[in-house]
C-alpha positions, 0 to 999 in steps of 0.5 A: 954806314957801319955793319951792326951784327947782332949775335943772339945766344939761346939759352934753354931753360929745363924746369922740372915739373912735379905732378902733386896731389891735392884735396879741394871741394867739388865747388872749389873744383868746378870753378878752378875749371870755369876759370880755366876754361874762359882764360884759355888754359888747363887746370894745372896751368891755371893753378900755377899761375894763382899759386904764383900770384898768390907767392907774389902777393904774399912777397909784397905783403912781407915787404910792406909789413918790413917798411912799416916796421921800419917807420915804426922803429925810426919814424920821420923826423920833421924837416927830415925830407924838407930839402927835396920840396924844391926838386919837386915840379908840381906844374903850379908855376 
């Protein structure tokens, strides 16, 4: 039997942190702290974690209007993917 020696390199990352100010309704407020609170987390990481989630969904959103747009400016041509009907295994036979 070899030696595997597995080396490990550590990186530290420093993410700079800002602190911001905003104006949300007392409603908006109070459930933002309920939300926390159940998710075991403070306001500041539980608003960062939906800004960061709502970035993501905005992200996908662009990248799906792009694919759209691109059917829309070259739509499929019949028979263009007719070649792969055989390399799909729909378990039928």
């Amino acid at each position: 039997m070899g030696l595997c020696i597995t080396m490990m390199m550590w990186i530290t990352v420093h993410i700079i942190m800002k602190t911001v100010q905003m104006t949300i309704d007392e409603r908006l407020l109070n459930a933002v702290d309920a939300a926390a609170r159940k998710q075991g987390a403070s306001r500041s990481e539980f608003t960062r974690r939906a800004l960061q989630e709502a970035l993501e969904a905005l992200r996908i959103k662009e990248l799906e209007r792009r694919h759209r747009d691109g059917y829309r400016r070259k739509p499929v041509r019949k028979g263009e993917f007719d070649v792969w009907e055989r390399e799909q295994a729909w378990g039928e036979e």
